[in-house]
N, C-alpha and C positions, 0 to 999 in steps of 0.2 A: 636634359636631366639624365645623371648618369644610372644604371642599376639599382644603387644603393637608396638614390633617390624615388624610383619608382617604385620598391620594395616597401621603402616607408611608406609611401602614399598609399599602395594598397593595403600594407596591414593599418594602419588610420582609417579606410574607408572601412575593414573590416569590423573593426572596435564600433567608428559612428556607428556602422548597419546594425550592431549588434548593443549599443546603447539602448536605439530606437526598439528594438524586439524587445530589450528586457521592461523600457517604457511603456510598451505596448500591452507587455503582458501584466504589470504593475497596477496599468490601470483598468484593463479587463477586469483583472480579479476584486479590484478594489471597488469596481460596479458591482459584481458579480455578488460580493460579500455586502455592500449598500443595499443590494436586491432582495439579499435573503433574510437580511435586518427588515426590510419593510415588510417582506413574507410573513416574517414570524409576528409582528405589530398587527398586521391584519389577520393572522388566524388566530391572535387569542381574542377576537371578539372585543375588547374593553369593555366589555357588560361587569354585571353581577356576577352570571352565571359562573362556575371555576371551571379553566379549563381541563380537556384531558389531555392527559399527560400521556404523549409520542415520544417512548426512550429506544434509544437504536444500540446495540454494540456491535459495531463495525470492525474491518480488517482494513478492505479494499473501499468500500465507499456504499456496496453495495446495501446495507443492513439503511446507511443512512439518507440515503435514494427514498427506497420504499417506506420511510419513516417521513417524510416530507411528502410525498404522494399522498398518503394514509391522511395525514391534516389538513390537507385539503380537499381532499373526499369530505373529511368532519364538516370542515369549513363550509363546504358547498351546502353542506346539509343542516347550517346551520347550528354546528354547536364550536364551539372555540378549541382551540388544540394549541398546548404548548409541543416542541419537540425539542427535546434536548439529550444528550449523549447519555449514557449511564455512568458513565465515570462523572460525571457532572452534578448526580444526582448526590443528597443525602439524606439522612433517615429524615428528617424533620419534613420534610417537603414528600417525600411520598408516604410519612404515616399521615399528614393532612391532606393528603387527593381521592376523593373518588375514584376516579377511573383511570387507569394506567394499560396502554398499549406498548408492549415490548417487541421490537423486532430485533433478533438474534441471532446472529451466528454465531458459525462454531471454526474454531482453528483448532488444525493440527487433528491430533486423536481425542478431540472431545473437551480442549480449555476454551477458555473462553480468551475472546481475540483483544487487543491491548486496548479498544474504546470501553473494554468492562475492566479491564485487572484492576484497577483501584477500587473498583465497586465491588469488585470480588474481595477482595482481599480486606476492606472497611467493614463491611456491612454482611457480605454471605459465609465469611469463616466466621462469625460469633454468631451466637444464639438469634434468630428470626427474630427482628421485631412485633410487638403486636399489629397486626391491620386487618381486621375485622370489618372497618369500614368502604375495605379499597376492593373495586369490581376489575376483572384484569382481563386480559387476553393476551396470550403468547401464537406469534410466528417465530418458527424455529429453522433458522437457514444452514442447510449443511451440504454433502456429497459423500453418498452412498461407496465410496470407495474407500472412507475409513469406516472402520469397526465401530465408533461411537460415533455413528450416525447424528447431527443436529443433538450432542449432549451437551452442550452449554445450555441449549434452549430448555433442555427437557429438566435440568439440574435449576435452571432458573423457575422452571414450571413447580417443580417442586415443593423447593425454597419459596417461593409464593403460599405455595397451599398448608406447607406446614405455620406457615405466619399468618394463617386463616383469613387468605384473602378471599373472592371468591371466581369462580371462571364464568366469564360471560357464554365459553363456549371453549369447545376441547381446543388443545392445541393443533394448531396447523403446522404441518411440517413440509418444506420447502426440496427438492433432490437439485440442484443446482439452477436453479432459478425455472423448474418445472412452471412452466405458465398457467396449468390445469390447479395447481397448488397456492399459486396468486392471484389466479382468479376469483379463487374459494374467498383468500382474506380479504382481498378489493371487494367483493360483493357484499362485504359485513357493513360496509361504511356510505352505501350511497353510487350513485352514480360516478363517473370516472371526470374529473376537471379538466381541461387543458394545461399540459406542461407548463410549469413554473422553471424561475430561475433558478431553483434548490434543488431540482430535478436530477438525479444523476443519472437518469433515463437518458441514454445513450443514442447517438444516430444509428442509423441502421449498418451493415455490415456493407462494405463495400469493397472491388478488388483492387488489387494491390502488387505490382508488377516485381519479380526478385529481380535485382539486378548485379546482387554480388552475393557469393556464399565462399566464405575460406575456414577450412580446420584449424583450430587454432593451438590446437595440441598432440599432432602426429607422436608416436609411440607410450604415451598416455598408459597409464594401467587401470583408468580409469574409462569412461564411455566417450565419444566423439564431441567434441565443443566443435559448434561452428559458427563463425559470424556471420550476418547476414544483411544484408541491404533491402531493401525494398521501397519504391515507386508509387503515387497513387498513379492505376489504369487510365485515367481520367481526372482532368479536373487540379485543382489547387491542392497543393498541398496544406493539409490541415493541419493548425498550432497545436503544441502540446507544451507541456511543462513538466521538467528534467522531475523523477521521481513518478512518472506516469506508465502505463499500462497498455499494450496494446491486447484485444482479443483476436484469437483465430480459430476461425470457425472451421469444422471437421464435418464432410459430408457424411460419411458414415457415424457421425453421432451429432446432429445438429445442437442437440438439448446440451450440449458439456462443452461452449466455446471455452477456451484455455487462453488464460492469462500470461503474459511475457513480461519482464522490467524490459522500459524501453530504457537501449543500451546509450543514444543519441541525444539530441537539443535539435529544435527544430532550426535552425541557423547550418546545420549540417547539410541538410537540402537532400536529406532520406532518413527513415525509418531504419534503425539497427537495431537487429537483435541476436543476443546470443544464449543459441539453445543447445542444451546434452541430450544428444541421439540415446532416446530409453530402447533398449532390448527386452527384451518380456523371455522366459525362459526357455518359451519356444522356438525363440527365435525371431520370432517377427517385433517389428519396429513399433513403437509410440502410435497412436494414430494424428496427433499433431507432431510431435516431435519427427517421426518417419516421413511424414508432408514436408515441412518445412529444410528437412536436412537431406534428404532422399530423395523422393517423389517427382517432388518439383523441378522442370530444367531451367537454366536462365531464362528469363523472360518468358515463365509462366506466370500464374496470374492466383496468388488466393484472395480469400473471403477474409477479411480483414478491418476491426474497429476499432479507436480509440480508446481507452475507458479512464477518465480525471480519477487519479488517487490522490486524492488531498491529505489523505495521513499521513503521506509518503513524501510530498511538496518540501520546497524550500520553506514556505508561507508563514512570515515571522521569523526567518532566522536564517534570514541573508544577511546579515550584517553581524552575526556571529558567528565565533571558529566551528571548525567542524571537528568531530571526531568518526569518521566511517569505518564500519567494521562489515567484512560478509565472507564469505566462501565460495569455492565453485563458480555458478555462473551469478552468482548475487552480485559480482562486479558488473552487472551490467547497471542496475541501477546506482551502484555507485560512482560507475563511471560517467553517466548522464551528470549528476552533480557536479564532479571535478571538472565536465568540460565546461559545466554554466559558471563555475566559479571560477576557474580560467577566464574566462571570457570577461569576467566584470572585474577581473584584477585583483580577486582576493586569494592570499596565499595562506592563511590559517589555517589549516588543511591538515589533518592527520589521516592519513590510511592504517588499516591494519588488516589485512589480507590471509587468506589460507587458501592452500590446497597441499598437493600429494606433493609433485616432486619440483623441485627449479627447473631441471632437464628440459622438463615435458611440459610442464601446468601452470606456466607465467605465463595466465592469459594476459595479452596487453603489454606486454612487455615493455616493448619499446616506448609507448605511449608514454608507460607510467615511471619508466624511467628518467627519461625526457620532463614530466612535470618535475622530479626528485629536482634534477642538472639544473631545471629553471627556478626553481624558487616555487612553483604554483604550489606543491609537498611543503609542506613545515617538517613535517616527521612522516615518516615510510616504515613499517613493519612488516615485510614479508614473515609466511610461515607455514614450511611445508612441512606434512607432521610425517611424511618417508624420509626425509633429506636422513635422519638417526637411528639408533639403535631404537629409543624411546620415542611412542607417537606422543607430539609435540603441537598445540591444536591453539587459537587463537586468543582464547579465554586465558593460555595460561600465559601467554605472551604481556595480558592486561594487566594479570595478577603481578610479572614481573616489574608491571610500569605504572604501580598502583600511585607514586608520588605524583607522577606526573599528570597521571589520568585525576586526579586529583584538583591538580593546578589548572587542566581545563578548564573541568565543570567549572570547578569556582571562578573563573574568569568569563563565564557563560557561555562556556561551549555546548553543541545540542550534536547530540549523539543519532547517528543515521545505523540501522542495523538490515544489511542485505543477504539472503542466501537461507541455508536449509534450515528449519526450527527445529529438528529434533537435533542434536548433538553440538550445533554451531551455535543458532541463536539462545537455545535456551542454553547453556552453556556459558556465552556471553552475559546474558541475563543475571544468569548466579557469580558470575565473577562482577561485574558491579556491582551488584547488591553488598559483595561480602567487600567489596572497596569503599564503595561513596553511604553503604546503610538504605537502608529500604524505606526510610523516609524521604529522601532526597530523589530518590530514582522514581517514588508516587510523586515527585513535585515536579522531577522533569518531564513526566507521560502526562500531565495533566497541562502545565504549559507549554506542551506540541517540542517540548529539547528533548522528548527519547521516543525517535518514528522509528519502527520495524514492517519492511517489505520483507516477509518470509515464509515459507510453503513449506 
């Protein structure tokens, strides 16, 4: 067999291998979601009684972990539990419930994160409904490193009490998954169950060997990007799905493991992630970011876990175009996507990219270049907003391709939004809204076509 010959075979054995993973993971998830359907059938009881209602508004997965947890405490104890998102919810169904458990975070400086914006925007901009009848309890999940501390939760506690609901007990407020603080709300409900399958209770942290770190943007005017590889120390490498999360935990502050977009697809055969070295004014480094980029020499070893972002997933909408948008290092989770959509041969594919300058800040370049040459790109939009006299930023790149971002959606493209939510995503956000109308953009957040990974 000549070269050419053996070239084909192995990329054919690479596509079967990678058939079977997507098979693989196709049918996990479709257990996984079979499991949480049965879940949910056996905590509302089928009695008389009415359930209580387990509403979450989630970012990461987090809010809706402990929202599944929580009804099966109920459960255990005996009383029925529906759990359902808050965007899910409407007036009619929570002015006929008794009892409403809210688990809530909070994104950014105080909004509420995109499992609530429809619910925020239906029900909490107009006048409180009456419920008089409804007994509530708020957890309010936030990080004391912004200024409005857990205010989604505290604006939701509110909004409650002026609609004269009434509190089973004060609100509990959560400093990043403070244990001492979950403890408090787990103890409200009973004994603690065994792990279910809706559990986004996480395995434990385990190490995690670096075995590549490259700059990816030498003379930058901006902070150091580095890519990064990494190893499990031991043991099988464990599945993940493009759109997913890794944590890293920080010895010097165990309580605040820090969240990554994994940059990779498990078919890759490592962990990549790409993170910007933070300086702090004094000088000294991130305390994860300075680990991960600094600290660490090849083949050291961190503390290191997985975390399922299902908001963030393909899930539903692999067999539809994409539209990807982010900034900075937000290509990492976009980049996970492109390479699983590679992989299964779908080239419907829009990027639309920002950072500072082309010089310096085309991370990926060549990669993404290379999808452009192959066809995997439908359309490419770089956009650096130094390259001009005028800063030049993402949103307005959309507003320029308003026809055509147009002729996506309406052909059912689902929109992926990766990178920083003050300037880029929300940004983003109002340039669709004032494109497609803010009915359309509530219809695509609600059927899982408008997912944002953003910090």
């Amino acid at each position: 067999m000549n070269d050419f010959g053996w070239r084909a075979l192995g990329a054919g054995s690479t596509l079967a291998a990678y058939a079977l993973l997507c098979a693989s993971i196709y049918l996990r998830e479709h257990r996984r979601k079979a499991a949480a359907a049965r879940d949910a059938v056996a905590l509302s009881g089928g009695g008389d009684e009415p359930p209580v209602l387990v509403l979450f508004a989630s970012q990461t997965g987090q809010a809706e972990a402990i929202a599944w947890q929580t009804a099966r405490q109920l459960s255990a104890a005996s009383t029925p539990a529906r759990v359902m998102e808050l965007n899910a919810l409407d007036t009619s169904t929570l002015a006929t419930a008794r009892r409403a458990l809210f688990i809530a975070s909070t994104y950014g400086e105080g909004d509420a994160p995109d499992g609530a914006s429809v619910f925020v925007e239906r029900l909490m901009t107009n006048s409180p409904p009456a419920l008089p009848s409804l007994s509530y309890a708020v957890l309010a999940l936030g990080d004391r490193q912004y200024a409005n501390f857990c205010g989604f939760g505290r604006t939701l506690d509110e909004w409650l009490q002026a609609a004269g609901a009434r509190r089973e007990f004060d609100r509990i407020e959560v400093d990043n998954s403070d244990p001492a603080a979950l403890a408090a709300w787990q103890g409200q409900w009973g004994e603690m169950p065994e792990p279910g399958i809706a559990d986004a209770a996480i395995d434990g942290f385990t190490q995690w060997r670096l075995v590549e770190r490259t700059r990816l943007n030498p003379g930058s005017a901006g902070g150091p990007v580095f890519h990064l590889g990494l190893v499990p120390q031991a043991g099988a490498m464990p599945n993940w799905a493009s759109g997913d999360l890794a944590q890293v935990a920080v010895a010097s502050d165990p309580a605040r493991p820090r969240d990554y977009s994994i940059a990779s697809v498990y078919a890759d055969g490592e962990l990549q992630l790409l993170v910007r070295q933070e300086q702090h004014p004094d000088g000294t480094l991130g305390a994860a970011s300075g680990l991960l980029t600094s600290t660490l020499s090849i083949g050291d070893t961190v503390a290191l876990r997985l975390r399922p972002h299902r908001g963030f997933r393909l899930d539903g909408n692999e067999a539809r175009p994409l539209i990807l948008i982010g900034n900075g290092t937000g290509i990492a989770g976009l980049r996970a996507h492109l390479r699983a959509r590679a992989a299964m041969g779908r080239h419907d594919n829009w990027l639309v990219f920002g950072e500072r300058q082309a010089a310096h800040d085309f991370l990926y370049r060549e990669e993404i270049e290379a999808w452009q040459a192959g066809g995997v790109l439908q359309r490419l939009d770089m956009v650096f907003s130094r390259d001009q006299a005028e800063r030049f930023y993402v949103q307005h790149r959309l507003l320029q391709s308003a026809d055509t971002l147009l002729q996506w959606l309406r052909g059912g493209a689902a929109v992926y939004v990766c990178g920083s939510l003050q300037g880029m995503a929300s940004g983003v956000d109002a340039a669709l809204r004032q494109i497609a109308g803010d009915a359309l953009i509530d219809e695509l957040t609600i059927g899982g076509r408008y997912r944002r990974d953003v910090y």
